[in-house]
C-alpha positions in Angstrom: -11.6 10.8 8.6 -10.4 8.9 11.5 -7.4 6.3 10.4 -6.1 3.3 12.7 -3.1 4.4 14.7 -0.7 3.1 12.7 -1.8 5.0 9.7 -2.1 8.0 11.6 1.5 8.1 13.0 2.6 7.1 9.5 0.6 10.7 7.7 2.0 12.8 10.7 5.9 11.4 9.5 5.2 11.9 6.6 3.8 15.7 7.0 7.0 16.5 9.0 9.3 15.5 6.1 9.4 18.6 4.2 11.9 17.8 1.2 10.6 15.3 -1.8 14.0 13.6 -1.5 14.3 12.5 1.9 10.1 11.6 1.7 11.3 9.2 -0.9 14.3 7.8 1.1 11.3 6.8 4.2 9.2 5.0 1.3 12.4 2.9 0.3 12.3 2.4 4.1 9.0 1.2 4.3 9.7 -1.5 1.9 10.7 -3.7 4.8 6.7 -3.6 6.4 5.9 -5.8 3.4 4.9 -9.1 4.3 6.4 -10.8 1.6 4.6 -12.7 -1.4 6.8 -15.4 -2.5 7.2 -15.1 -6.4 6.5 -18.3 -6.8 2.9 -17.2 -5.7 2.8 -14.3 -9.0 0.7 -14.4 -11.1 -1.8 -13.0 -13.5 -4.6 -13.4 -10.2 -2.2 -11.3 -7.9 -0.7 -9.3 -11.1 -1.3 -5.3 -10.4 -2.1 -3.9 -13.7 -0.9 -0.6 -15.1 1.8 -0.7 -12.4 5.7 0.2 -14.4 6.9 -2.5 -12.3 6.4 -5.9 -11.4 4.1 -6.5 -8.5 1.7 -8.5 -7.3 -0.7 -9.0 -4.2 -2.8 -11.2 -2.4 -5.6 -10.2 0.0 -6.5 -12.8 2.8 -9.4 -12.5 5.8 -8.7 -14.8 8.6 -11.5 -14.4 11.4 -12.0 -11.1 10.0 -8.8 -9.4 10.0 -7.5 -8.3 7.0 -3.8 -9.9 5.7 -2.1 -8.3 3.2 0.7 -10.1 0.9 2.5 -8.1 -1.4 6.0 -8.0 -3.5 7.6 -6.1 -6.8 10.5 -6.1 -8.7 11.4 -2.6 -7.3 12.7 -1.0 -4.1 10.2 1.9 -4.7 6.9 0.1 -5.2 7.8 -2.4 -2.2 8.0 0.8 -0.4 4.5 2.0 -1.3 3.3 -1.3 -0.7 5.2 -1.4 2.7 2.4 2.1 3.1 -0.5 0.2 2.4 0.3 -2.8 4.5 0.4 -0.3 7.3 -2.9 1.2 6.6 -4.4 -2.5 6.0 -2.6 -5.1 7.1 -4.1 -7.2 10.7 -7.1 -4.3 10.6 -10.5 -5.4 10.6 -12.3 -6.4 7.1 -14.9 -3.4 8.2 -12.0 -0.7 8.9 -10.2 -1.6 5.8 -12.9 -0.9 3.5 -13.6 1.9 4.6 -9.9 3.5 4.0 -10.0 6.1 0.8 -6.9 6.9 -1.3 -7.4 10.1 0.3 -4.8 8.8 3.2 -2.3 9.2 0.5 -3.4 12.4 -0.6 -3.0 13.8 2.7 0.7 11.8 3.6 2.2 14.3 0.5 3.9 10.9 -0.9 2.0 11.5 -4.0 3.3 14.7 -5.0 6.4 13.5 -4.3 6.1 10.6 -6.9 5.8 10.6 -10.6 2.4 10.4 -12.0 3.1 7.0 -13.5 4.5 6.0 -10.0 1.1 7.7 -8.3 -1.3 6.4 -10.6 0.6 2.6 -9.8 -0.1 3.3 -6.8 -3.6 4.3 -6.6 -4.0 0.9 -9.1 -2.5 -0.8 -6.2 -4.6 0.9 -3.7 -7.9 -0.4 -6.3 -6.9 -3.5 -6.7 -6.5 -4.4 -2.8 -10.3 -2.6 -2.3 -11.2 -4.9 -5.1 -10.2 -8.2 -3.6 -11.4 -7.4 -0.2 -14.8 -6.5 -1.7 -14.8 -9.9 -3.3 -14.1 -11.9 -0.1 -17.1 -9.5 2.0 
């Protein structure tokens, strides 16, 4: 599949970071790409469910870019939300949609996460698909 540039460049780091440790250390990194949702926007519409953590996200289309809104009560899952608003955030609707968890699968960041912490993310990855499917 072909990804936007930004999500390209971000699989190709994260293929040339060989050890699970320091792949983890770039996700806390990435925790700063997150455009911040303000907590006193959380709630049970922008809840991610099954996630360990606290987090929360809100999908907005303006002129048919997609924005991407996101924050959590841990370092960690801000990180692989900071991954996602690479791969979505200011793309259009049409390119967004078409993005797979796959991305993910071919980064290596899963392996390098527990399952609870991969499966809250591919709930994350869902729930975002969900919402932009809704505003189509």
């Amino acid at each position: 599949m072909s990804y936007p540039q930004q999500l390209a460049e971000l699989i190709e780091d994260f293929q040339s970071i060989d050890d699970r440790m320091e792949r983890l250390e770039y996700v806390f990194d990435l925790a700063s790409e997150v455009n911040e949702l303000p907590t006193s926007e959380w709630n049970d519409a922008t809840r991610i469910l099954g996630c360990q953590s606290e987090a929360h996200v809100r999908v907005d289309v303006d002129q048919n870019n997609v924005r991407l809104f996101s924050g959590a009560d841990s370092k960690l899952v801000q990180g692989l939300m900071g991954v996602l608003t690479i791969a979505i955030d200011d793309q259009p609707l049409e390119i967004a949609l078409s993005l797979t968890p796959e991305f993910a699968v071919e980064m290596g960041i899963l392996n390098s996460l527990s399952p609870s912490r991969s499966n809250g993310f591919r709930n994350m990855f869902d729930k975002v698909m969900s919402d932009l499917q809704e505003v189509e």
